[in-house]
C-alpha positions as CSV (number, residue, x, y, z in Angstrom):
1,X,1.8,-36.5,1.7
2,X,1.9,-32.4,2.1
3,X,0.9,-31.7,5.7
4,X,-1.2,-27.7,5.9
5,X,-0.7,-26.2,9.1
6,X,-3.7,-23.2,10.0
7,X,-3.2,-21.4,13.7
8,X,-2.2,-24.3,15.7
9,X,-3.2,-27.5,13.9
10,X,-1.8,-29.7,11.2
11,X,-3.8,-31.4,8.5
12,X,-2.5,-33.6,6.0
13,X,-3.2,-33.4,2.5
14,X,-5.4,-36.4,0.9
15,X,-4.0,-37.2,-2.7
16,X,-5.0,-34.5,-5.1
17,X,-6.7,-32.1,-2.8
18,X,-6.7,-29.0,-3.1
19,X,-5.6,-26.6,0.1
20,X,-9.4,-25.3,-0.1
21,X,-10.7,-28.7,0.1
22,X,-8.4,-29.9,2.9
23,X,-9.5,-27.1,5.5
24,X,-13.0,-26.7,4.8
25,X,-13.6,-30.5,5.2
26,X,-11.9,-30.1,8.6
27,X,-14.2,-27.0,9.5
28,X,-12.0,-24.7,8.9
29,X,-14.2,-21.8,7.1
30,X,-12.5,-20.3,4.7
31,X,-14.7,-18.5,1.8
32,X,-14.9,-19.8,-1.2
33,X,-17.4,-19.3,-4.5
34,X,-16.0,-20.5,-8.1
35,X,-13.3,-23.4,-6.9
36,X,-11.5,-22.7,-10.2
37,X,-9.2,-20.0,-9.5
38,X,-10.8,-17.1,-11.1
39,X,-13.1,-14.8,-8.6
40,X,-10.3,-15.0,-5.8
41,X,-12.6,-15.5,-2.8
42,X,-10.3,-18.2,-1.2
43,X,-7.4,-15.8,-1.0
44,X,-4.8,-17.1,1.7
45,X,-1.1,-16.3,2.5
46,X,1.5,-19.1,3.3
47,X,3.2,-18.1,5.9
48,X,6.0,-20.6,6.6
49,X,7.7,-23.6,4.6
50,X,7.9,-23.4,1.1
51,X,6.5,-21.0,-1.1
52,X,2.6,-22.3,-2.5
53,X,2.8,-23.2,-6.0
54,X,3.3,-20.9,-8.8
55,X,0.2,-22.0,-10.7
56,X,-1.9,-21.0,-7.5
57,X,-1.0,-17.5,-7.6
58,X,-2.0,-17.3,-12.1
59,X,-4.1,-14.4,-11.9
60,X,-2.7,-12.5,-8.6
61,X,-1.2,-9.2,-8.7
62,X,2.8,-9.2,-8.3
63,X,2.5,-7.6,-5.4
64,X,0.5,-10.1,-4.2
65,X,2.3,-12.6,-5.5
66,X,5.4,-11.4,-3.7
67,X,3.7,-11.7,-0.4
68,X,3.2,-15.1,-1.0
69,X,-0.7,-15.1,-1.4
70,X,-2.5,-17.5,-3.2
71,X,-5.5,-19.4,-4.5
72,X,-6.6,-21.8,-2.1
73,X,-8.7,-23.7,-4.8
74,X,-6.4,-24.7,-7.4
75,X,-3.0,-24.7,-4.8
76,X,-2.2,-28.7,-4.6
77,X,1.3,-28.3,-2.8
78,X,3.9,-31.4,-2.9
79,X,5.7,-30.2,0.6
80,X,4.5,-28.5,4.0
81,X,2.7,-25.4,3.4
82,X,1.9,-22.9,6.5
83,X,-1.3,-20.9,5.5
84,X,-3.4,-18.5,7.1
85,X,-6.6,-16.0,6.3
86,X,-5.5,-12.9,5.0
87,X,-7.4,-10.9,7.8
88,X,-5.7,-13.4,10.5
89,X,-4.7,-10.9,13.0
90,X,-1.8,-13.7,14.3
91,X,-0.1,-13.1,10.8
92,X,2.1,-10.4,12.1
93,X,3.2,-9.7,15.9
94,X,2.7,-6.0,17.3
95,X,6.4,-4.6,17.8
96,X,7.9,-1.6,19.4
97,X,9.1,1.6,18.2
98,X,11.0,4.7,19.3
99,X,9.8,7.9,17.8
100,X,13.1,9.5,16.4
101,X,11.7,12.8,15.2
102,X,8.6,14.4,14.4
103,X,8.2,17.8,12.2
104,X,5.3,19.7,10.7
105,X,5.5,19.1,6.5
106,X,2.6,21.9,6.5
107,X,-0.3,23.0,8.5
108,X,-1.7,19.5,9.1
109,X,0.1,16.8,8.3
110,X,2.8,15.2,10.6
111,X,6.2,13.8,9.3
112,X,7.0,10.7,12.5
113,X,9.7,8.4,11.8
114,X,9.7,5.5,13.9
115,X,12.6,3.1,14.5
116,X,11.6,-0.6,15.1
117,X,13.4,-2.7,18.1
118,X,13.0,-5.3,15.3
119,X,13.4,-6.1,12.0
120,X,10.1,-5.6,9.8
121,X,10.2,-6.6,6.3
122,X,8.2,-4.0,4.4
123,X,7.9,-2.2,0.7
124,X,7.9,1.4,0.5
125,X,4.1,1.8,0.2
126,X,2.6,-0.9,2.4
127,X,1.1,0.4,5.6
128,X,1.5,-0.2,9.1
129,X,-1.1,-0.1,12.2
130,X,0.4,2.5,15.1
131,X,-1.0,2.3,18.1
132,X,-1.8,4.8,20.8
133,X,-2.9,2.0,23.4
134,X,-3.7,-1.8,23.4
135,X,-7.3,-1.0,22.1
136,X,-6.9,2.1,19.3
137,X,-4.9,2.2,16.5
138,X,-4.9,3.4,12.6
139,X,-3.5,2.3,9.2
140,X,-0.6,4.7,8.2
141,X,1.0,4.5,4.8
142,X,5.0,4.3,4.7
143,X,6.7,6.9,3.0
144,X,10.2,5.5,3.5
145,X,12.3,2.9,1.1
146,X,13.8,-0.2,3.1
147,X,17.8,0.4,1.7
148,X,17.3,3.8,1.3
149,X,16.0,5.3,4.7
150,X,16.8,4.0,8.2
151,X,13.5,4.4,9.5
152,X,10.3,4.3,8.9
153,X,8.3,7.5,7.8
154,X,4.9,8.1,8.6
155,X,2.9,11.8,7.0
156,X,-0.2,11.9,9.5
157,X,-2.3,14.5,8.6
158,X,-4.9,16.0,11.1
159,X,-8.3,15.6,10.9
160,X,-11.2,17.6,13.5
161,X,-12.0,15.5,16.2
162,X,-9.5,12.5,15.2
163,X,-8.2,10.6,18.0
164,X,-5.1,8.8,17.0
165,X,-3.9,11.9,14.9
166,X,-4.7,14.1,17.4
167,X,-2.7,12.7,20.2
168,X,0.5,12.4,17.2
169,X,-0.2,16.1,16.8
170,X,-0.6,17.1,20.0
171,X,1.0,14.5,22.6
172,X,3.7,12.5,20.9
173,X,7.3,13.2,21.6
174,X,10.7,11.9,20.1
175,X,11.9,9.6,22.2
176,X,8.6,8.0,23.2
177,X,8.5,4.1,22.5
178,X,5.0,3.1,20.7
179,X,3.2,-0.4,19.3
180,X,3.2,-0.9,15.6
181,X,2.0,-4.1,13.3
182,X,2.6,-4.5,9.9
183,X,3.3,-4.3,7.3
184,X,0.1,-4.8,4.9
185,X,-1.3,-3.8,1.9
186,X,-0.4,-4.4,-1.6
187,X,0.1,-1.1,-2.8
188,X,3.9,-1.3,-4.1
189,X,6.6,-1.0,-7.1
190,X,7.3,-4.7,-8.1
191,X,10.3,-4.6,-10.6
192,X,10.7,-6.4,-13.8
193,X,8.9,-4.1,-16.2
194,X,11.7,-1.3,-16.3
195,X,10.4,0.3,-19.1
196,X,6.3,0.5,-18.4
197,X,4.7,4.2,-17.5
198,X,3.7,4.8,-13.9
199,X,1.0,7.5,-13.4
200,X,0.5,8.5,-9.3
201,X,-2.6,10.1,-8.2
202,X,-2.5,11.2,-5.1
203,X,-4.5,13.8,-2.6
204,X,-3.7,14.8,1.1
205,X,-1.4,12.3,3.4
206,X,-2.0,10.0,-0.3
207,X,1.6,11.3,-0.8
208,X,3.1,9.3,1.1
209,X,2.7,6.2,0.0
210,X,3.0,7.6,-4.2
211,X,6.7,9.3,-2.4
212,X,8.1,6.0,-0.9
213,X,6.8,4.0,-4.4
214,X,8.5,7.0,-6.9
215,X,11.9,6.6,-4.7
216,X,12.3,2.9,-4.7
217,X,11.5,2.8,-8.7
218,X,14.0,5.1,-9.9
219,X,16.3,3.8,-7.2
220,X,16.2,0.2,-9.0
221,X,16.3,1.7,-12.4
222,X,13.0,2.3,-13.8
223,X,13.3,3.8,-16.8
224,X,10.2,4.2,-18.1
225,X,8.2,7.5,-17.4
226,X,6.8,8.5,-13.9
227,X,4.2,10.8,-13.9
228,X,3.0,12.2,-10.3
229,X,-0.2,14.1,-9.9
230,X,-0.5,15.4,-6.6
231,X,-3.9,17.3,-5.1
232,X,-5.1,19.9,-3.0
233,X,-7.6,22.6,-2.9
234,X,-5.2,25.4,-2.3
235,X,-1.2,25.6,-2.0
236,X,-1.7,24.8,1.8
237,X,-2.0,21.8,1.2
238,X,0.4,20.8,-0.6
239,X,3.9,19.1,0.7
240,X,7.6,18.3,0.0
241,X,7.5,20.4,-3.3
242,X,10.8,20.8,-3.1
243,X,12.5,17.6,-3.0
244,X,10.0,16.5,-5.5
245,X,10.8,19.2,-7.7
246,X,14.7,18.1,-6.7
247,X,13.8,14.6,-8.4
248,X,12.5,16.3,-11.4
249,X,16.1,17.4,-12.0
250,X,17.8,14.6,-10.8
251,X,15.4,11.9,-13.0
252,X,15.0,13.1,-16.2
253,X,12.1,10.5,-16.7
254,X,10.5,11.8,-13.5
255,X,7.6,14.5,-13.7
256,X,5.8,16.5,-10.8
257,X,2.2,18.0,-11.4
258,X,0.9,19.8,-8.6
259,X,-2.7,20.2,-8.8
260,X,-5.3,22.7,-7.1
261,X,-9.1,22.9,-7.4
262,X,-9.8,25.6,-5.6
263,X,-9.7,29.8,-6.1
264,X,-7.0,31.3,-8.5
265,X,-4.2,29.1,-9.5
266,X,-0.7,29.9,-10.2
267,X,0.9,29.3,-13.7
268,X,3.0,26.5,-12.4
269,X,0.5,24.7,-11.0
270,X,-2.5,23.0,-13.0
271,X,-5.9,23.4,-12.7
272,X,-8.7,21.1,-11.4
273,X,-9.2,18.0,-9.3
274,X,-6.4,16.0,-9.3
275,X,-7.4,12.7,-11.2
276,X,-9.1,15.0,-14.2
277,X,-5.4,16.8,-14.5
278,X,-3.6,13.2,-14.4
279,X,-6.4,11.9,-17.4
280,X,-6.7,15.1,-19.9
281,X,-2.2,14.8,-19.6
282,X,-2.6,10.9,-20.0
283,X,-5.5,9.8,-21.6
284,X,-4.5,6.8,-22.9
285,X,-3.5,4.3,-19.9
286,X,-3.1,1.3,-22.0
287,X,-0.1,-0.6,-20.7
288,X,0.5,2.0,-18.0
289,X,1.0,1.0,-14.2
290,X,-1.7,3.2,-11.8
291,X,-1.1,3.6,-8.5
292,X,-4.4,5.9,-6.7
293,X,-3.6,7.2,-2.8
294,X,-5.7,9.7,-0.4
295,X,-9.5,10.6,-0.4
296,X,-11.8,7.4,-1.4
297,X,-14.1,9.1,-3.3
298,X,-11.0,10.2,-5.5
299,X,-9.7,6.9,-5.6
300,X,-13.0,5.5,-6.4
301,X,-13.3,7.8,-9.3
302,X,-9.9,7.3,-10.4
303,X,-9.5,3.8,-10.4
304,X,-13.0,3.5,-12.6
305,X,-11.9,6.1,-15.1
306,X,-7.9,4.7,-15.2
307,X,-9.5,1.4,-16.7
308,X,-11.7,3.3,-19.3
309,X,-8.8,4.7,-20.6
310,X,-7.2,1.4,-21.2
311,X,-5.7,0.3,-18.5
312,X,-5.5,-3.4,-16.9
313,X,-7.6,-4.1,-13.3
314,X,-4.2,-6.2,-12.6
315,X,-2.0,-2.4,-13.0
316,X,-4.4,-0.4,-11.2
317,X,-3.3,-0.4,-7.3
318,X,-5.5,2.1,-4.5
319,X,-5.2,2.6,-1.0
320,X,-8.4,5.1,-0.1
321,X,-7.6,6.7,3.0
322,X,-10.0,6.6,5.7
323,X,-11.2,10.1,6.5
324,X,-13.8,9.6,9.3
325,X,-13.5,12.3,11.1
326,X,-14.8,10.4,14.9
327,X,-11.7,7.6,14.0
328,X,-8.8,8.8,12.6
């Protein structure tokens, strides 16, 4: 029998349980609600030994997938499975890094790149958890590409009153060595559909992530278009025009749509909020991949209109930023 191992104990599978079944008659609580593999309450990650079965994960988005997450209601492993919650905090250990360099992309948002003293196994996209001490930390999304860029490569932007951006603003120095964990999230390029349309949506610091996702596509060979919509009220805050503009003549499937909302607005940029820009260019999203980054009441918009215009829940990936202004 298949033993499941969850924090520190071991619990062997009874003939044709289901993972679900085997840790929630030991106590273990783990949420459940449909026990057929459709609503995805009993989400879990394996963590060690083999990888859970493939007809667990039927449904799961490939970045999920990739990350080895699955249904614990319908996963009925054969060999040793190592599982845990996907809000486990002992999932991923907090590391050190050395801040390599820091440098002002505009007025308030922070380029840091960070070099780990240890190997961390991310996707351009995911997001890590800096630290400033053992008790205060944020979520920042990774703008760098694992074999293209030797470090990571944060875009912090400033908010009034923030803590943890504030002391990157105003305290951090190259140099420095810092905590990080990570990475998570599931908002990623997964290859295998070369040819599909990606449309990126993006306001603020949302670059980021929409930067490292466009770099590591066309640097496995997508080939199908890229569309980037990028956001701001006025030119200040928009970022890295250049070497996006540098990809528009480098990919010729690439394309770069810089979008304001606010005051007069040059001929070379578009008019109005960015996600109305991205759906009068593209209004049909039908077989398109969506990815949504930066303000949540964007991304809540967005992601609600991308699927009226055709496209699937399973393509549509958003990472809202948090833009408390007492905890960022």
């Amino acid at each position: 029998m298949a033993n499941i191992r969850y924090a520190k104990d071991n619990f062997e599978l009874g003939e044709n349980q289901s993972v679900l079944d085997c840790l929630t008659d030991r106590g273990v609580p783990v949420p459940f609600s449909c026990r057929s593999g459709v609503c995805q309450t009993c989400l879990m990650r394996a963590t060690g030994g083999t990888k859970p079965p493939e007809a667990s994960q039927q449904g799961l988005k490939d970045t999920l997938k990739l990350q080895n997450y699955f249904l614990a209601c319908v996963c009925h492993p054969d060999t040793d499975l190592e599982v845990a919650l996907p809000d486990d905090d002992d999932i991923q250990a907090v590391i050190p890094a050395t801040v390599k360099s820091l440098k002002l992309l505009n007025s308030e948002i922070m380029y840091v790149a960070l070099e780990c003293h240890a190997p961390i196994d991310y996707r351009a996209g995911q997001f890590i958890n800096l630290f400033q001490d053992q008790s205060v930390g944020r979520s920042y999304s990774l703008a760098s590409v694992p074999h293209e860029d030797d470090h990571l490569h944060l875009h912090v932007r400033r908010l009034p009153q923030g803590r943890v951006s504030g002391w990157i603003h105003e305290e951090l120095r190259p140099g420095q060595t810092v905590q990080i964990r990570g990475p998570g999230g599931d908002c990623f390029y997964t290859p295998g559909n070369a040819e599909q349309g990606l449309v990126l949506i993006g306001t603020g610091s949302g670059l980021a992530p929409l930067y490292g996702i466009i770099r590591d596509a066309l640097s496995q060979g997508h080939t199908g278009p890229i569309r980037l919509f990028h956001g701001s009220r006025d030119q200040n805050g928009l970022y890295l025009t250049g070497e996006l503009r540098d990809l528009v003549r480098q990919y010729p499937n690439f394309d770069y749509i810089p979008c304001l909302s606010g005051g007069d607005v040059a001929h070379h940029f578009a008019a109005g909020r960015v996600h109305d820009v991205a759906f009068r260019h593209i209004p049909n999203l039908k077989n398109w991949r969506v990815f949504l980054c930066g303000h949540p009441e964007m991304v809540k918009t967005a992601k609600r209109n991308a699927f009226m215009a055709g496209a699937s829940m399973k393509d549509i990936y958003a990472d809202a930023f948090n833009v408390s202004q007492s905890s960022t």
